[in-house]
C-alpha positions in Angstrom: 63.5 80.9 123.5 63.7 80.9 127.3 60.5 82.5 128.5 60.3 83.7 125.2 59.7 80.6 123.3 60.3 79.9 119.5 57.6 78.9 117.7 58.6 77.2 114.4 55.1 77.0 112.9 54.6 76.8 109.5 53.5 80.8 109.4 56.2 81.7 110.5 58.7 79.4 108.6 57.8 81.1 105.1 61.5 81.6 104.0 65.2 81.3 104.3 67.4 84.1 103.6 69.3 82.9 100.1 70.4 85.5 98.1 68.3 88.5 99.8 65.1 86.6 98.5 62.1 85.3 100.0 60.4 81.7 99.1 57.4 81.3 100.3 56.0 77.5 100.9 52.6 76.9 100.3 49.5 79.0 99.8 50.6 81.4 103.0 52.5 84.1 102.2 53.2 87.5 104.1 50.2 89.0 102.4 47.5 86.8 103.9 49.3 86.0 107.3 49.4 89.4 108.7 45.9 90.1 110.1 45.7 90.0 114.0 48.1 90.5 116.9 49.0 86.9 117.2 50.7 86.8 113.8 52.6 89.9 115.1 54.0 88.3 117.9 54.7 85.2 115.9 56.3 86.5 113.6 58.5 88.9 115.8 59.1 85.7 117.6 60.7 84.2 114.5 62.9 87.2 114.2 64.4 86.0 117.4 64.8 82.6 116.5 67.2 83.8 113.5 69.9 84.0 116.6 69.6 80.9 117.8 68.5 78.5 114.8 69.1 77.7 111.6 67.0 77.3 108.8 69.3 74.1 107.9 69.9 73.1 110.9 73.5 74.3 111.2 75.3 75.8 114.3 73.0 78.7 114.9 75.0 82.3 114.8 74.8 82.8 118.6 74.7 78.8 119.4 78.9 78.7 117.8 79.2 79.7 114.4 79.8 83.5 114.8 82.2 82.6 117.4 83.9 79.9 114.8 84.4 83.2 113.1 85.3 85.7 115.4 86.9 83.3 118.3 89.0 80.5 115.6 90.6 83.8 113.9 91.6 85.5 117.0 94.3 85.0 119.4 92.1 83.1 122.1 90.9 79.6 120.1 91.9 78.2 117.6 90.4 74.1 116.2 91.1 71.3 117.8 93.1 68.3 116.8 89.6 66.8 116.4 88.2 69.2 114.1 88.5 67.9 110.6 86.7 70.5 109.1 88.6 71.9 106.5 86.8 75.2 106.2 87.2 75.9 110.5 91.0 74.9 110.3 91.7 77.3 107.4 90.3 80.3 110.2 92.3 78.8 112.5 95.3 79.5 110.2 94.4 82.7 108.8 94.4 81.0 105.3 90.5 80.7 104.4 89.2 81.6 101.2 86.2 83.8 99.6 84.8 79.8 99.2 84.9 79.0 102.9 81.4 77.7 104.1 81.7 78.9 107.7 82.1 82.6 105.9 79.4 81.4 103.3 77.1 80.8 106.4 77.3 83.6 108.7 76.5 86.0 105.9 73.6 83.9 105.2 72.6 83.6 108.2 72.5 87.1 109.1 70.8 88.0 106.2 67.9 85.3 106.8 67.5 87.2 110.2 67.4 90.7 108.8 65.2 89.1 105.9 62.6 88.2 108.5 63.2 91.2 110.6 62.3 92.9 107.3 58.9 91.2 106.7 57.6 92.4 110.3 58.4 95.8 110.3 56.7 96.0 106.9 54.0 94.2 107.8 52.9 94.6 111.1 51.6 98.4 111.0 49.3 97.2 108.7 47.2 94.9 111.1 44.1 96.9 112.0 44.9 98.7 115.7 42.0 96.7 116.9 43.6 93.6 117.1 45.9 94.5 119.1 43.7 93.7 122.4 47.1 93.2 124.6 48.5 96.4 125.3 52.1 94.7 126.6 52.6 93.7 123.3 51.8 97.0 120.6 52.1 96.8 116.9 54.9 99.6 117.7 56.5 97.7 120.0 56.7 95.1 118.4 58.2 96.8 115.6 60.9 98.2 117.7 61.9 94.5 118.9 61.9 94.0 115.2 64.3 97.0 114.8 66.5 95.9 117.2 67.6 92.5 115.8 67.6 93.8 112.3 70.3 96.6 113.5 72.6 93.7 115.8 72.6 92.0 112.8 73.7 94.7 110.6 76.2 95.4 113.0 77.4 92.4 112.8 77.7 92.6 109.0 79.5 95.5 108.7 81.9 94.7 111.2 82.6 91.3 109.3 82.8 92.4 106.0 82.7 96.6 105.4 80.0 97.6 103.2 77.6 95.6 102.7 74.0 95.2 101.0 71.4 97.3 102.9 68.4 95.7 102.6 65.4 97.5 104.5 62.4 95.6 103.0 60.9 92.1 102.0 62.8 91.6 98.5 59.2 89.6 97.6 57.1 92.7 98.0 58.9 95.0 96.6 58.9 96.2 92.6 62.7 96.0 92.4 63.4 92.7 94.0 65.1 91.5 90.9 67.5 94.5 90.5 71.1 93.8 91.3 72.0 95.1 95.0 74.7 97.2 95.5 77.2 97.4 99.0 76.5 100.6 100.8 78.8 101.8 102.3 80.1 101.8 106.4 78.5 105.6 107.7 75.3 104.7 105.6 75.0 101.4 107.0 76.2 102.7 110.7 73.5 105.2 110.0 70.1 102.9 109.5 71.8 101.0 112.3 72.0 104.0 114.9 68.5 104.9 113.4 67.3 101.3 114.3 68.2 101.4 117.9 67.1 105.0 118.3 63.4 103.3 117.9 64.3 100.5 120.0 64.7 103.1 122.8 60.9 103.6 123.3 60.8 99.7 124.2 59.8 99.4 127.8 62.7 98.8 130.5 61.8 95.2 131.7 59.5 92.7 131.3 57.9 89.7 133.5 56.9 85.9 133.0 56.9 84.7 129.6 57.9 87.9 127.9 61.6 88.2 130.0 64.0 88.2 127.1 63.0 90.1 124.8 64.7 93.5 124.2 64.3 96.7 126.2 65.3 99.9 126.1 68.4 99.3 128.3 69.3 97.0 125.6 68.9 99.5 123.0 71.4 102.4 124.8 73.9 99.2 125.4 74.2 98.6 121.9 74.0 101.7 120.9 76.9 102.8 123.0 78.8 99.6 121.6 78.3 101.1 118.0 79.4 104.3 119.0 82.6 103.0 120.6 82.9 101.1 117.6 82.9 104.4 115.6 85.1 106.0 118.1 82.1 108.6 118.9 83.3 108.5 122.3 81.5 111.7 123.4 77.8 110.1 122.1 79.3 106.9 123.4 79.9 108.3 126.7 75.8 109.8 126.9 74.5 106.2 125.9 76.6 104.7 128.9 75.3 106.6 131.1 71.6 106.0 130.8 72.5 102.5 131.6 74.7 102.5 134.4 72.9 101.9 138.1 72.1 105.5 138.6 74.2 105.4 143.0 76.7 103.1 142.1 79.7 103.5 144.6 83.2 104.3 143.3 81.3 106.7 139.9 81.5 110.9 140.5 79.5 111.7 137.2 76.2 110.9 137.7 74.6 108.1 135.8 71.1 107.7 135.3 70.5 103.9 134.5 67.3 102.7 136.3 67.3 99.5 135.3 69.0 97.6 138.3 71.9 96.1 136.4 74.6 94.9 138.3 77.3 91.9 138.1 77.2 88.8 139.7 79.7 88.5 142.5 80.0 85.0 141.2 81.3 85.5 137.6 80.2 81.8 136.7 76.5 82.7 137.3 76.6 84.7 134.2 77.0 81.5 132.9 74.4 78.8 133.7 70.8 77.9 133.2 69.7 78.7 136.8 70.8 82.5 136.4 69.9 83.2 133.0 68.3 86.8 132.2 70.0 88.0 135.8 71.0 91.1 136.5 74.2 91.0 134.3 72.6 90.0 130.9 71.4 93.1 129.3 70.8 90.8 126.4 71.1 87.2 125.6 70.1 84.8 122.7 68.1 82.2 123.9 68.9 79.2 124.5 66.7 76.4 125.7 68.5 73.0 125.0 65.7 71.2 122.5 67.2 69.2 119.4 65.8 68.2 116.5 64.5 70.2 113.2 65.0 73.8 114.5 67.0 73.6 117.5 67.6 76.3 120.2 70.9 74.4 121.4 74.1 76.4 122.2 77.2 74.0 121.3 79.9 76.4 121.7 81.0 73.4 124.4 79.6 70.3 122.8 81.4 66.9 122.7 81.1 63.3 123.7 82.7 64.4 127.2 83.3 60.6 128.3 85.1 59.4 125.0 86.9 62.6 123.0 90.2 64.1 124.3 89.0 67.9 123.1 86.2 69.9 122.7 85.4 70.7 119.2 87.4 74.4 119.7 90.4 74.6 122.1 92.1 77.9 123.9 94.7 79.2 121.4 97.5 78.2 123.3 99.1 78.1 127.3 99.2 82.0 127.2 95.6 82.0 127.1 94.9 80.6 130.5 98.1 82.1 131.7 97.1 85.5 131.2 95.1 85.0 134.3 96.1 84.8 138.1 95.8 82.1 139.8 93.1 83.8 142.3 91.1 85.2 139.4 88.0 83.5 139.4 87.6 83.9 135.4 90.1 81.6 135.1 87.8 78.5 136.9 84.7 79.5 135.3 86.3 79.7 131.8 88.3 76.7 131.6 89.2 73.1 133.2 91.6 70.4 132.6 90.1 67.8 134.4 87.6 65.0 133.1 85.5 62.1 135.1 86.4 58.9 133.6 83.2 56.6 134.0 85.3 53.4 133.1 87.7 53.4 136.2 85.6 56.1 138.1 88.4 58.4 138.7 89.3 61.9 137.5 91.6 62.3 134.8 93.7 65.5 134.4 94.9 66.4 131.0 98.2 68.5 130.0 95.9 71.0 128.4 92.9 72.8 128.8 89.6 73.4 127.4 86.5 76.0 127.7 84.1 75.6 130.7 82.0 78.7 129.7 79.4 77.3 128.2 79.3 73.8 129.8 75.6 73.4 131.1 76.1 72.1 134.4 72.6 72.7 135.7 72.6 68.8 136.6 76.2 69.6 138.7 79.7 69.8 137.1 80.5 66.2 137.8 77.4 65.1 135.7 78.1 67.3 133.2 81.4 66.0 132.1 79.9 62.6 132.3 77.8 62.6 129.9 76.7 63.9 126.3 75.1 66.9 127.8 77.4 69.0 126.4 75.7 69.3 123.1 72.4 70.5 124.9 73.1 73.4 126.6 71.0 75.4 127.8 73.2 78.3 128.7 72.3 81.6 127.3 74.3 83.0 124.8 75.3 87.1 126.3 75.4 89.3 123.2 75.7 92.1 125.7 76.0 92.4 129.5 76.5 94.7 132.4 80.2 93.9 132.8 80.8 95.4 129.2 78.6 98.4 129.8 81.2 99.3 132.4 84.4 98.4 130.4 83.3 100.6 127.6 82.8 103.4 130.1 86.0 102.9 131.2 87.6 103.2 127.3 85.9 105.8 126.1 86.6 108.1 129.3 89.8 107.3 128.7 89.9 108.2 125.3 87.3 111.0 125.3 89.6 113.1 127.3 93.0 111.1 126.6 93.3 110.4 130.2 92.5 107.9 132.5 89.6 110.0 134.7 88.8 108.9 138.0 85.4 107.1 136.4 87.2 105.1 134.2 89.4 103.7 136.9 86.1 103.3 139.2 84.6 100.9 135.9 87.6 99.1 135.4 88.3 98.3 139.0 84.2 97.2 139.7 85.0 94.8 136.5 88.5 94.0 138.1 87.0 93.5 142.3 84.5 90.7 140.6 87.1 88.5 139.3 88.8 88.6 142.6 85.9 87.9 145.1 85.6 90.4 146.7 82.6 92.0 144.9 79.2 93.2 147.1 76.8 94.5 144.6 76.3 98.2 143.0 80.0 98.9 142.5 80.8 98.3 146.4 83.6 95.5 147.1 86.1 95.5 150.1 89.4 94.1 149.2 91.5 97.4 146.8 94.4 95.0 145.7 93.6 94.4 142.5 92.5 98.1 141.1 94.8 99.7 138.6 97.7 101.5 139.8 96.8 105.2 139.8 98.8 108.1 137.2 98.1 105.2 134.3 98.9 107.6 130.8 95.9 107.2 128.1 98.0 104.5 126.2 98.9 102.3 129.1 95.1 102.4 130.3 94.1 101.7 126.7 96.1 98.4 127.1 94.8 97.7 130.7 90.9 98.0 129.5 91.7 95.7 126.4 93.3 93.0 128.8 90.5 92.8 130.6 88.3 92.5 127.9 90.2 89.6 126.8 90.3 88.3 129.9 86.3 88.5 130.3 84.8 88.2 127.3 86.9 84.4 125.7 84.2 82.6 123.6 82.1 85.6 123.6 82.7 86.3 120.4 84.6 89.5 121.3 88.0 89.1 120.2 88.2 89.5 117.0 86.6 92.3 116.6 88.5 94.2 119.2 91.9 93.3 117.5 90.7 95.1 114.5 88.8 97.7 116.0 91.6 99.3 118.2 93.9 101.2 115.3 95.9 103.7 117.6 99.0 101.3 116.4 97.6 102.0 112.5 94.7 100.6 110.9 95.0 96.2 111.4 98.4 96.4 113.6 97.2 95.6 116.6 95.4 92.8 115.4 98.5 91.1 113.4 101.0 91.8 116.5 98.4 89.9 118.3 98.0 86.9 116.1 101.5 86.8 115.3 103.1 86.6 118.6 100.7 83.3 119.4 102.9 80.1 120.4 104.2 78.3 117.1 102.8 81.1 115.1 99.8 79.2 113.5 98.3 82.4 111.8 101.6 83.0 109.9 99.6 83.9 106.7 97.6 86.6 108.7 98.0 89.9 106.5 95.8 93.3 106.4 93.3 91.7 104.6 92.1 89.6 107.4 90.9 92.5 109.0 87.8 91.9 106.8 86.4 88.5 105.9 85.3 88.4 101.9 82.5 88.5 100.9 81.6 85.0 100.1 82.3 83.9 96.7 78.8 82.9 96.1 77.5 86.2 96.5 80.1 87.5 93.9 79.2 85.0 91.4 75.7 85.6 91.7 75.6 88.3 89.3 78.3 87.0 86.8 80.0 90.0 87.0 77.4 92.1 86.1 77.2 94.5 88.8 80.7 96.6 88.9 78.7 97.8 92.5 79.5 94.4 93.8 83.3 93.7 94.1 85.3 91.4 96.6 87.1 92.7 99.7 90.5 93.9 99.1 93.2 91.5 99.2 90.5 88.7 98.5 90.2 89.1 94.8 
């Protein structure tokens, strides 16, 4: 990782999440790796690197393929003509199957994390206190790091696909690791979740030199507020927001007590790009550091021959998607161009249709950029969280806490909203009032102003999604198929209730020959 670098060794590469079982290569195994504070760190290390690698080399799940899932079955992306993958142009038309591999993978892939997340918090508090001789890095602390990723990745499971297995242990250690699992349910998975990040809030607030990265008890509140907003807690959602919003910022009459110095860019692009990584905005980022080869930390949400291909591998849904913008909205820039540098007759080439800029690496300059292969080695930071969402879930659950629009909810939309349009300062100061909300907004209209701008913020964030299904003030899935159903040409056509869950993949069904009557298929997907 960036600062925080992955370290692939062979200690630390004992498994690969397959079936909720551990493989151990070799003559190492958990029992005899775990004995000093190095093997701690190592192996909380390789808990990280479950974001942003893959034990087969794959797209990692922050580097593209959770936003294959998340972005290719929303209304903001769909494949591009390019794409012959069968299994990403069935999500792009809302007709994949319990077979897909892009469904197969992410649940994999989450599980190989939470199965290595798994192994350290079991393992660690058994290394004798006296080898932990750097107190920066404690056996508890280290733990808590653990916690964390285990409970985003969680999070991400049950949003995906319901209940799901909860696994809270190394399946090799443990006397029942052949039983057949069961899916727990929602609230008991939401539970060891909330439980998770309640121990991650001990981790200290910031870190320096190699260790910047890693997660910290700002992070913890910010996702903890997330899964409360999620659960449409908003009063607990509310209390977590606080703690991490800039305790003084202008424009908020409740006090906050966040002393943690977040703030946005001014630029909205810097969120973006190597030089700025780990900034003020990201309260926390998957790694990325642009190596290739075996276990690569490369983000290729934006990767493609830029001098010979047409499209990006994933293209914006339709026109609406840039045109949901103004023209002066400096989203619109940073997220998407038209344009490409044509090294044959050294002149610029504008196409009739857009693709994502995002996550372009142009660390070597824009022009550059597009020249070249580059694309495929970004090192841009993936932001699984960042300050600009902090205050956009303030402003929604005000809003729906007391079913009106208070004065602090305008104040964090409108810091969210004087950022795109340049005239941001810093700690919610900016001079130019044009572009707030109109005032006397009713609950449902402000609803619909805070989910804009999401969209509008958050494309290839791997956001969209699960906003469609998580807003049910329109009954349970309708926002989400008035959404995909009024796209241009109506590609997701098929889109029904059911896609308001992804199956459970087919393999995992299977597994157990049917029988574990615990272990059934998503409805709709049988």
């Amino acid at each position: 990782m960036n600062k925080l670098f992955i370290v692939l060794t062979a200690s630390i590469s004992l498994a690969a999440c397959k079936k909720l079982s551990e493989h151990p290569a070799g003559n190492l195994t958990p029992d005899n790796f775990y004995q000093t504070q190095s093997d701690a760190v190592a192996a909380v290390t390789a808990v990280y690197s479950t974001l942003t690698t893959d034990i087969n080399n794959d797209f990692p799940i922050y580097g593209r393929n959770l936003n294959l899932i998340v972005d290719n079955t929303s209304d903001n992306q769909v494949y591009s003509p390019s794409n012959t993958n069968p299994d990403v142009r069935a999500l792009g038309t809302a007709t994949y199957v319990s077979t897909n591999d892009r469904v197969r993978k992410i649940y994999a892939q989450l599980y190989w994390g939470i199965s290595r997340a798994n192994i350290a918090i079991d393992k660690i508090p058994a290394i004798p206190a006296s080898q932990f001789v750097d107190p920066s890095r404690s056996a508890a602390n280290l733990v808590r790091e653990a916690r964390f990723i285990r409970a985003l990745l969680y999070f991400d499971l049950v949003r995906l696909f319901g209940p799901v297995p909860l696994v809270l242990h190394d399946q090799g250690t443990v006397a029942a690791a052949g039983a057949l699992v069961s899916r727990t349910s929602r609230d008991s998975v939401y539970a060891q979740i909330i439980a998770d990040l309640d121990s991650a809030i001990a981790l200290p607030a910031g870190y320096t030199g190699v260790n910047i990265g890693r997660v910290t008890s700002g992070a913890a509140h910010a996702l903890l507020a997330k899964v409360y907003v999620t659960r449409q807690d908003w009063a607990n959602a509310v209390t977590e927001l606080k703690k991490v919003i800039t305790a003084g910022t202008t424009g908020l009459t409740d006090a906050t007590t966040g002393n943690y110095g977040y703030d946005l860019f001014p630029k909205f692009s810097d969120a973006f790009q190597p030089a700025t990584k780990n900034g003020k905005e990201h309260i926390f980022s998957a790694q990325f550091n642009g190596t290739t080869g075996g276990f690569t930390s490369t983000n290729t949400l934006s990767s493609f021959t830029w001098s010979n291909s047409a499209y990006t591998a994933d293209i914006p849904a339709d026109s609406t998607v840039v045109h949901i913008f103004d023209i002066p909205d400096q989203r619109r820039g940073a997220t998407f161009y038209d344009s490409l540098f044509n090294q044959t007759t050294s002149k610029w080439v504008k196409w009739p249709f857009f693709n994502f800029l995002k996550f372009v690496d142009q660390s070597t300059g824009f022009v550059t950029a597009l020249q070249g292969g580059q694309g495929a080695n970004s090192k841009v930071n993936f932001p699984v969280i960042r300050y600009a969402e902090v205050l956009l879930l303030y402003a929604e659950a005000l809003n729906e806490l007391n079913n009106t629009p208070t004065p602090d909810a305008y104040a964090a939309i409108n810091i969210v909203r004087a950022r795109s349009y340049n005239s941001y300062i810093a700690n919610g100061n900016y001079n130019d009032h044009t572009y707030d909300l109109p005032s006397g907004l009713s609950a449902p209209a402000f609803r619909d102003a805070v989910f804009t701008e999401r969209r509008k913020e958050f494309i290839q964030e791997s956001q969209r999604w699960f906003d469609l299904v998580r807003r049910t003030d329109l009954g349970p899935g309708q926002y989400y198929l008035q959404s995909v159903k009024s796209m241009q040409g109506n590609p997701k056509a098929a889109a029904t209730l059911k896609d308001t869950l992804f199956p459970i993949p087919q393999s995992e069904i299977d597994l157990y020959g049917g029988r574990n009557p615990n272990f059934k298929q998503n409805p709709g997907w049988e």
